[in-house]
FIFI-695321 format. One record per residue (C-alpha): residue number from 1; x negated, y negated, z. Coordinates in steps of 0.5 Angstrom, whole numbers, plus 500, padded with zeros to 3 digits. Example, Ala and Ser with C-alpha at 12.3 -4.5 7.8 and 13.67 -1.06 7.14 Angstrom:
2
<1, <475, 509, 516>>
<2, <473, 502, 514>>
END
This chain:
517
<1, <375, 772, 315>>
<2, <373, 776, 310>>
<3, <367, 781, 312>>
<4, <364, 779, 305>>
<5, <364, 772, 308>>
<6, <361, 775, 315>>
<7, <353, 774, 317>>
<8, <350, 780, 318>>
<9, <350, 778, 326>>
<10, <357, 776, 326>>
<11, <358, 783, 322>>
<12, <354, 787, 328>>
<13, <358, 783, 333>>
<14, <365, 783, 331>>
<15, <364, 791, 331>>
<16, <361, 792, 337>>
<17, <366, 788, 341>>
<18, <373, 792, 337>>
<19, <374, 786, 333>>
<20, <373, 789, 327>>
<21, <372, 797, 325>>
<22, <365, 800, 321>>
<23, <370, 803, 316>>
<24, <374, 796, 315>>
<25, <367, 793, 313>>
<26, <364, 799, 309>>
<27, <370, 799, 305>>
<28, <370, 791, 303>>
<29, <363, 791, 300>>
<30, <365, 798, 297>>
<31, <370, 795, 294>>
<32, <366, 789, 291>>
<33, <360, 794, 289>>
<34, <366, 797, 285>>
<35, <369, 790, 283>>
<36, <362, 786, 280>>
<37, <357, 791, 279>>
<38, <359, 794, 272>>
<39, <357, 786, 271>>
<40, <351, 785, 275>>
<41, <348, 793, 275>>
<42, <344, 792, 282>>
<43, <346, 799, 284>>
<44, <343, 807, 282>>
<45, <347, 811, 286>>
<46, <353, 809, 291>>
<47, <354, 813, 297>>
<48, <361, 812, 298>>
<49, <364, 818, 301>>
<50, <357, 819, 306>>
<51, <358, 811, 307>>
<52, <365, 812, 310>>
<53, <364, 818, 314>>
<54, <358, 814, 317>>
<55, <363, 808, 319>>
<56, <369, 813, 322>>
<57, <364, 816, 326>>
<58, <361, 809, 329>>
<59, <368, 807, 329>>
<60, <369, 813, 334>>
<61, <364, 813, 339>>
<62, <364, 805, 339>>
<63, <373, 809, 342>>
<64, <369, 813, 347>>
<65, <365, 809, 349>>
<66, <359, 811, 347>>
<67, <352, 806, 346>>
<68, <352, 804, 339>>
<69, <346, 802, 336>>
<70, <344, 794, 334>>
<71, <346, 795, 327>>
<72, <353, 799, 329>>
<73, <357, 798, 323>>
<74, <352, 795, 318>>
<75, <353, 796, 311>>
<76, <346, 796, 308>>
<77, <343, 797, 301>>
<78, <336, 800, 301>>
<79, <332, 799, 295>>
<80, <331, 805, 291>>
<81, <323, 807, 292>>
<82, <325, 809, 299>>
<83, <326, 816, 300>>
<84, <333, 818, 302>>
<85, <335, 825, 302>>
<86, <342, 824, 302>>
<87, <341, 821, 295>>
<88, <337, 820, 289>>
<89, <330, 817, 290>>
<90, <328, 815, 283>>
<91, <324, 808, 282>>
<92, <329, 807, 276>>
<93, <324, 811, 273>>
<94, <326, 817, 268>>
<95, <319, 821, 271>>
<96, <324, 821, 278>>
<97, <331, 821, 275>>
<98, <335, 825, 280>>
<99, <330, 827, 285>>
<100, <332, 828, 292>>
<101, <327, 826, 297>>
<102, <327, 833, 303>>
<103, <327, 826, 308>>
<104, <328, 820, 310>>
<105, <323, 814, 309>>
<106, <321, 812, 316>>
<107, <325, 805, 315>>
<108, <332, 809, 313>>
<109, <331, 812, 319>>
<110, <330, 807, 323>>
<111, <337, 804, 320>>
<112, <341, 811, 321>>
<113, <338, 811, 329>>
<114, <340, 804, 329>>
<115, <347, 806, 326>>
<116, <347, 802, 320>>
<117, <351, 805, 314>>
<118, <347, 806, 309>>
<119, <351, 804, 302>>
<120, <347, 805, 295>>
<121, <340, 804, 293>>
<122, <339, 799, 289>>
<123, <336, 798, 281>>
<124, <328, 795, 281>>
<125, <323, 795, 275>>
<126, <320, 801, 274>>
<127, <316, 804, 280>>
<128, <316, 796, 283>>
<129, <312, 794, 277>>
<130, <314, 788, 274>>
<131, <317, 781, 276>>
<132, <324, 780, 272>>
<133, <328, 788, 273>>
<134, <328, 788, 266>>
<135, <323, 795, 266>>
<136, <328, 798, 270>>
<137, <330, 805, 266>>
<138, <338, 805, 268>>
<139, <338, 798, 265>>
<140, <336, 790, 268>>
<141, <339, 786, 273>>
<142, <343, 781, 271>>
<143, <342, 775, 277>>
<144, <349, 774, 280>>
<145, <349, 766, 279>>
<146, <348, 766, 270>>
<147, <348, 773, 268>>
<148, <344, 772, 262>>
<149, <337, 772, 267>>
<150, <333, 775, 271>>
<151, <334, 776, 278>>
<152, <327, 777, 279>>
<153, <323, 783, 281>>
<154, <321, 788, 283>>
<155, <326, 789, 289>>
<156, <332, 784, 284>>
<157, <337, 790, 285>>
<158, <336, 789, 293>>
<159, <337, 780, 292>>
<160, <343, 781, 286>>
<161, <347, 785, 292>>
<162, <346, 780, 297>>
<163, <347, 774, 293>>
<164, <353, 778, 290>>
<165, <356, 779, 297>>
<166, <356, 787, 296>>
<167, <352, 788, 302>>
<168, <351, 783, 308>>
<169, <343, 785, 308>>
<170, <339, 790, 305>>
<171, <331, 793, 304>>
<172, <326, 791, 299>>
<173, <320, 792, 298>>
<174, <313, 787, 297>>
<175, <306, 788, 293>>
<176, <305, 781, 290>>
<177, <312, 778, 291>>
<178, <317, 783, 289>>
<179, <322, 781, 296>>
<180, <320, 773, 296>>
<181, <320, 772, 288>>
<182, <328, 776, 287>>
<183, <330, 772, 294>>
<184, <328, 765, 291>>
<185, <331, 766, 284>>
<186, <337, 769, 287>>
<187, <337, 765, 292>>
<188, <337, 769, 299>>
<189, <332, 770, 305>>
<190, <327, 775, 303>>
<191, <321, 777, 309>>
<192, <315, 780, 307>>
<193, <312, 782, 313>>
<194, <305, 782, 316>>
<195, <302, 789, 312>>
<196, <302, 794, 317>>
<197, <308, 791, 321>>
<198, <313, 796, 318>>
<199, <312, 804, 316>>
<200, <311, 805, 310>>
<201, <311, 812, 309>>
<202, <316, 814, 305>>
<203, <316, 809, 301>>
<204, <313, 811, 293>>
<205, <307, 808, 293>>
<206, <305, 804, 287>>
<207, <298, 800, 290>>
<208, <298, 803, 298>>
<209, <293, 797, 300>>
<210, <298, 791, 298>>
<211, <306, 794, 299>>
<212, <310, 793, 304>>
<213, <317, 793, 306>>
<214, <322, 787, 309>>
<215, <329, 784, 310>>
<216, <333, 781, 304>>
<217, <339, 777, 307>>
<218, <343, 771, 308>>
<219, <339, 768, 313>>
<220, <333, 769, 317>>
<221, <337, 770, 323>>
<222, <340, 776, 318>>
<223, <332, 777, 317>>
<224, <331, 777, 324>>
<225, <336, 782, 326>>
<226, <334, 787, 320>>
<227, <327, 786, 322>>
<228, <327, 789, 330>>
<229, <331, 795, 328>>
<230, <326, 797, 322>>
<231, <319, 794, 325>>
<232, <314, 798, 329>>
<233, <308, 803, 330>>
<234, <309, 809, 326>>
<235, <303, 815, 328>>
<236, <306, 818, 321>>
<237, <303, 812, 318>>
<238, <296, 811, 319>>
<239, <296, 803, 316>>
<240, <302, 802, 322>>
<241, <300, 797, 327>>
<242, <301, 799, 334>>
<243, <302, 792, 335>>
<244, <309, 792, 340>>
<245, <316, 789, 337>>
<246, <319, 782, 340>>
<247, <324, 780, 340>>
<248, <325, 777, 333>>
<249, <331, 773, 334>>
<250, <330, 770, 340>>
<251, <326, 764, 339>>
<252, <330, 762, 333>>
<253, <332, 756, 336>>
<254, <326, 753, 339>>
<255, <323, 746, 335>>
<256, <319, 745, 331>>
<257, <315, 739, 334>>
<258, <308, 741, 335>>
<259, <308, 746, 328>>
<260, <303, 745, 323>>
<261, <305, 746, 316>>
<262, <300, 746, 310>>
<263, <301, 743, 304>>
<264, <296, 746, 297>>
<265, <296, 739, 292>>
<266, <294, 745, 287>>
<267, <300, 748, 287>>
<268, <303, 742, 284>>
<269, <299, 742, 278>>
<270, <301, 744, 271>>
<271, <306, 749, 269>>
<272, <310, 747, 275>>
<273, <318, 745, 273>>
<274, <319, 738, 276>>
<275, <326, 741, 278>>
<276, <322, 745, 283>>
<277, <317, 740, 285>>
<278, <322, 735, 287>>
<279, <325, 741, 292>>
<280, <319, 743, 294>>
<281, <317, 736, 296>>
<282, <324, 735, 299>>
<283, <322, 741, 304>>
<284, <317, 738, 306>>
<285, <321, 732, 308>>
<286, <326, 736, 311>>
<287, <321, 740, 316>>
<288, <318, 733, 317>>
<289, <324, 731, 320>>
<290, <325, 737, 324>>
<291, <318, 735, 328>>
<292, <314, 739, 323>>
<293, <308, 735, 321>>
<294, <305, 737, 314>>
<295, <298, 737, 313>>
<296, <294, 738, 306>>
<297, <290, 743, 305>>
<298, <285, 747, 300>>
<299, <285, 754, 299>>
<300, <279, 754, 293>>
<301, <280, 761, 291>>
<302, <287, 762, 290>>
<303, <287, 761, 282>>
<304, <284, 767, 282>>
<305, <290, 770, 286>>
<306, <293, 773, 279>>
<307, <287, 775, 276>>
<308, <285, 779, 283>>
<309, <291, 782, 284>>
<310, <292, 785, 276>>
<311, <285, 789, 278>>
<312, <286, 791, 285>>
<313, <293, 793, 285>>
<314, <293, 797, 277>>
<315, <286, 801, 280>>
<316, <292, 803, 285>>
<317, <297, 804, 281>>
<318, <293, 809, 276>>
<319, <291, 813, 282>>
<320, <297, 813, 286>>
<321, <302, 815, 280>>
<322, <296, 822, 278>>
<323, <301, 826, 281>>
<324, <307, 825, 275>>
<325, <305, 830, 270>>
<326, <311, 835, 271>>
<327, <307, 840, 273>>
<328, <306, 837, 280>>
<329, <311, 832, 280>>
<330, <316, 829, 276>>
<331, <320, 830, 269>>
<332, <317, 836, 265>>
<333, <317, 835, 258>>
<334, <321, 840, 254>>
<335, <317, 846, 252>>
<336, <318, 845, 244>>
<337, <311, 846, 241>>
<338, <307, 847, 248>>
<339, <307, 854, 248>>
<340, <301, 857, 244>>
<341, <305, 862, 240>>
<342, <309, 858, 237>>
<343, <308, 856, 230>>
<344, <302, 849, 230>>
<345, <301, 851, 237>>
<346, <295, 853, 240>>
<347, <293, 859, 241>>
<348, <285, 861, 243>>
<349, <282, 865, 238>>
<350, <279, 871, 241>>
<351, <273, 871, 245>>
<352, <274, 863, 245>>
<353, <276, 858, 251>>
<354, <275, 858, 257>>
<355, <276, 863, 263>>
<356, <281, 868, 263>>
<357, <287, 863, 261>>
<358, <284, 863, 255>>
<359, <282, 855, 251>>
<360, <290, 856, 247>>
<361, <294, 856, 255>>
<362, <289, 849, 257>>
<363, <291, 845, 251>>
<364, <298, 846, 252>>
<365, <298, 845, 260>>
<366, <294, 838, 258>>
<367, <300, 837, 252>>
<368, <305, 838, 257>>
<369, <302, 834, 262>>
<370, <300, 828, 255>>
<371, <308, 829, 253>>
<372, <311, 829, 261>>
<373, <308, 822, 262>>
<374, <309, 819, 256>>
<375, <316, 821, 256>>
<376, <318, 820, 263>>
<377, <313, 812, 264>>
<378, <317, 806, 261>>
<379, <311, 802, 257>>
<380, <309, 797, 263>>
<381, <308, 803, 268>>
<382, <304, 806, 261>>
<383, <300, 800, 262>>
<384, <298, 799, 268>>
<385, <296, 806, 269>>
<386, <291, 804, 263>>
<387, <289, 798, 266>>
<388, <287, 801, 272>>
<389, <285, 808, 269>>
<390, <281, 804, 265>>
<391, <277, 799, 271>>
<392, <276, 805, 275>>
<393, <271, 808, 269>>
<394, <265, 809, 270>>
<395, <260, 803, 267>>
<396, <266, 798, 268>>
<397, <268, 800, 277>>
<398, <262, 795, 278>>
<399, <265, 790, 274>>
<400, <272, 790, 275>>
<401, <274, 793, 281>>
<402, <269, 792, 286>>
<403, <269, 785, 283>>
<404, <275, 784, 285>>
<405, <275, 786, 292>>
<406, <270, 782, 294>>
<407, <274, 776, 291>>
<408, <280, 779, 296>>
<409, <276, 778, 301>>
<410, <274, 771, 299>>
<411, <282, 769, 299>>
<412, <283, 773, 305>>
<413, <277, 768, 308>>
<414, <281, 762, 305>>
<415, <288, 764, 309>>
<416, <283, 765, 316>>
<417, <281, 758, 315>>
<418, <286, 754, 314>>
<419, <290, 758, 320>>
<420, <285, 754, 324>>
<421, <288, 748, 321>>
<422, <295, 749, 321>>
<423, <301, 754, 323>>
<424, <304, 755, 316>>
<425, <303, 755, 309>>
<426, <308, 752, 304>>
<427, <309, 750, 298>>
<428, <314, 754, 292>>
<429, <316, 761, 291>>
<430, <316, 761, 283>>
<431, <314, 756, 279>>
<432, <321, 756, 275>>
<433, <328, 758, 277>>
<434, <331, 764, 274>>
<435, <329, 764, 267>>
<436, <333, 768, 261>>
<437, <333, 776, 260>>
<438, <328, 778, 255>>
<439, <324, 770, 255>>
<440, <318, 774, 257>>
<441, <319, 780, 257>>
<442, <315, 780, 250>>
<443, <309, 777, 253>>
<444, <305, 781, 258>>
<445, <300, 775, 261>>
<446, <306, 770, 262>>
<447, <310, 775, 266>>
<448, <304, 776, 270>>
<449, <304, 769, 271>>
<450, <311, 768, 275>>
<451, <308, 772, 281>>
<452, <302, 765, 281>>
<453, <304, 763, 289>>
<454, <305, 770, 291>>
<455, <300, 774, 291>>
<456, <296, 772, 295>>
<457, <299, 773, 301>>
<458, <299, 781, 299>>
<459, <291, 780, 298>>
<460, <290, 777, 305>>
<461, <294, 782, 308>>
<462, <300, 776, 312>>
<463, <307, 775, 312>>
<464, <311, 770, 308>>
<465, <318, 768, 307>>
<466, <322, 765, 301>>
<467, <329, 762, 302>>
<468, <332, 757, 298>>
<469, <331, 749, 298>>
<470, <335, 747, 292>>
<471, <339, 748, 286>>
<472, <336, 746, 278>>
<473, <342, 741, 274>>
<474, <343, 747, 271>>
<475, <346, 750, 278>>
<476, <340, 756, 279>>
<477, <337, 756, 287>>
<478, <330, 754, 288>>
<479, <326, 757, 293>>
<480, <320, 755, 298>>
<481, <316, 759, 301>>
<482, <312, 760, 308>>
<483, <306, 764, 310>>
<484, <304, 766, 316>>
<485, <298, 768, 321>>
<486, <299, 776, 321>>
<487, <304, 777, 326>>
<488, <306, 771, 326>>
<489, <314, 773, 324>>
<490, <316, 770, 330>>
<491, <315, 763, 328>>
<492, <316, 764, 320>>
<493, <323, 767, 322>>
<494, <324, 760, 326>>
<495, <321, 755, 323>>
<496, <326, 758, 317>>
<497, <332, 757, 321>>
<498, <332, 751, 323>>
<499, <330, 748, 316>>
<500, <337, 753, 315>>
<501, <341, 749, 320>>
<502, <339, 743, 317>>
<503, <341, 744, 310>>
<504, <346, 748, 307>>
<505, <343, 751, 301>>
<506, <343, 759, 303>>
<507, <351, 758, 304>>
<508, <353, 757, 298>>
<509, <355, 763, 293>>
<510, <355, 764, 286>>
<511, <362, 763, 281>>
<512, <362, 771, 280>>
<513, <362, 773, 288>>
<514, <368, 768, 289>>
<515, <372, 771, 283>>
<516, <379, 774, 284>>
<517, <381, 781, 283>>
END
């Protein structure tokens, strides 16, 4: 058997028991990352030289006996707005082009204690901030099952890869979908965890209150064995919940009698695709066949998700990304007509301007800072700051954000109540399947609208988990999504794997991951 048609967990085995080396497994997916990527553009950087030294160095303790971590050998991929120091940390920005962190995220070192072997950073839409990965500065990604669409977004390098068999697992990161959508149009596993359940520092922020770091993998027993190795208190980051670690893969094949799993009749409204209904619909039945029972339920204040979300998390964005402006942080705009001696500068006239520096010098600096941003930000970023910048003003604050954060509480509210009902929440990931590169990308509301069933469970703070429940006539995955009580992994991992031994869908693999050489 090929590594590349290994799980996660075989994969771990295999190299802990001899059966198979650390080098041998990192050198069959960099060899498939150099075969496919030129088609599918998953990846910024690729380590390979740091990737094969990792491995031989596992393989040469596991020969002397030395204790291994529980990701020995792994090949993972990290998503790109996770800082390494080894290689480039760009958020497919210009802003960050080449930027190398002085550190480790918490989570990249939790792999490297784990000794996983960290392969590449993946493409993602610029500083998280989109649903498709067509914002990306380096190029889109193309989804693996029609190169001619979207993988989704924002972590659709960290998906593409996986669906492409170029790396077992890897790293995303989640604001108001970006690890569950990509995994349910790519049709992979994708865990958004409980906020706070893993570090966060050293991950670019885009809105603080609402990222979170998950597991993108096969299967939820790969999610799982990802997920106990990057979970846990962090004291460097003060969202980091001290809540202890279990043992994530233990349970997974406990029944599902007894679990209640809520159904929202809303979610099958207008703008649902028909294909996707009737997978999501044959979900339900196949949970209800595994000893589930399934209970409709109301969350009134979820079709205020989008309109929430694209308040809360933008204000965030405006303040998080004031640090770019090329004097602090990020790409300086090139001196040119900034400097106030030169012809059509600005240079202060004696005795006017402010302080010592003279008024000539402030305009410049303000120019440069002007020039810098709007070179370094691509146009979804430039908006978002607006957006943001703009609900954050004064005379419109009350308005719009602190509006908005009430409303967050009332959809936090509705979580809290419906979790005295049932255990789960189900229901689709996207109302569509993979839909074509440019389709949207014109239109800024309808992009906005494909995040419509992921939101809120950001805005409410719990867990959620995409896997695929079927495929459209025209051979695209359809994903079906479950949520959580807050640190309630444990049974979204569970209940994500017996639907898993029941179907076959998270086995089957796009035409372009089985080409021949």
């Amino acid at each position: 058997m090929q590594p590349s048609d290994m799980s996660a967990v075989d994969l771990v085995t295999a190299v802990r028991h001899g059966d198979l080396t650390a080098l041998r497994a990192t050198e069959a997916f960099l060899e498939r990352i150099e075969r496919l990527d030129g088609q599918i553009n998953a990846f910024l950087s690729v380590d390979r030289e740091g990737a094969l030294r990792t491995a031989a160095a596992i393989d040469e303790k596991r020969k002397k006996g030395q204790p291994l971590g529980p990701l020995a050998g792994l090949p993972v991929a990290v998503k790109d707005a996770l800082c390494t120091f080894d290689q480039p940390t760009t958020c497919a920005s210009k802003m960050l082009a080449g930027f190398r962190p002085p550190y480790d995220a918490e989570v990249v070192a939790r792999l490297r204690a784990a000794d996983a072997v960290i392969v590449g950073k993946t493409n993602m839409d610029e500083f998280a901030m989109g649903g498709s990965n067509e914002n990306s500065a380096f190029g889109p990604v193309h989804n693996p099952w029609d190169l001619t669409r979207a993988p989704g977004g924002s972590s659709g390098g960290s998906a593409a890869c996986v669906a492409a068999d170029m790396a077992p697992v890897a790293i995303g990161s989640d604001t108001g979908g970006s690890i569950r959508q990509p995994a349910g149009l790519c049709g992979i596993t994708g865990l958004k965890p409980t906020y706070g359940r893993v570090s966060r520092r050293g991950l670019v922020a885009f809105a603080s209150s609402l990222d979170q770091i998950g597991p993108m993998a096969r299967s939820a027993g790969d999610c799982a064995l990802l997920l106990e190795t990057i979970a846990g208190h962090d004291p460097g980051d003060a969202t980091s919940l001290e809540s202890p670690v279990p043992p994530y893969g233990a349970d997974l094949d406990r029944p599902l009698e007894g679990v209640r799993i809520g159904r929202v009749p809303a979610h099958f409204g207008a703008g649902l695709c028909p294909e996707v209904a009737h997978a999501v619909e044959e979900a339900f039945a196949a949970f209800r066949a595994a000893g589930a029972t399934i209970i409709d339920i109301d969350m009134p204040h979820a079709d205020a998700g989008v309109a929430t979300y694209y308040l809360i998390a933008p204000c965030e964005a405006s303040s998080n990304l004031a640090r770019y402006d090329g004097a602090h942080y990020g790409h300086r705009a090139e001196p040119g007509r900034l400097h106030p001696a030169e012809p059509g500068g600005h240079r202060a006239e004696p005795g006017k301007g402010s302080g010592a520096s003279g008024g000539g010098f402030e305009s410049a600096l303000v120019e440069m800072y002007c020039r810098s941003r709007a070179e370094g930000f691509g146009p979804e970023v430039k908006r978002r700051i607006m957006l943001g910048t703009y609900a954050l003003s004064a005379g419109y604050y009350d308005a719009y954000y602190a509006k908005a954060l009430k409303v967050r509480r009332l959809i936090r509210q509705d979580y809290l109540d419906a979790f005295e009902k049932v255990d789960l929440i189900g229901g689709p990931v996207s109302a569509t399947a993979a839909f074509k590169l440019g389709e949207k990308s014109g239109d800024p509301l309808a992009m906005y609208l494909v995040d419509l069933y992921t939101v809120c469970t950001n805005l409410a703070g719990v867990g959620g988990i995409s896997f695929p429940c079927g495929f459209t006539k025209g051979g695209l995955p359809i994903g079906f999504q479950l949520q959580a009580p807050a640190l309630a992994e444990p049974l979204l991992l569970r209940a994500t794997d017996r639907y898993q031994h029941l179907t076959d869908w998270h086995r089957r693999r796009p035409a372009i991951a089985a080409r021949p050489r």
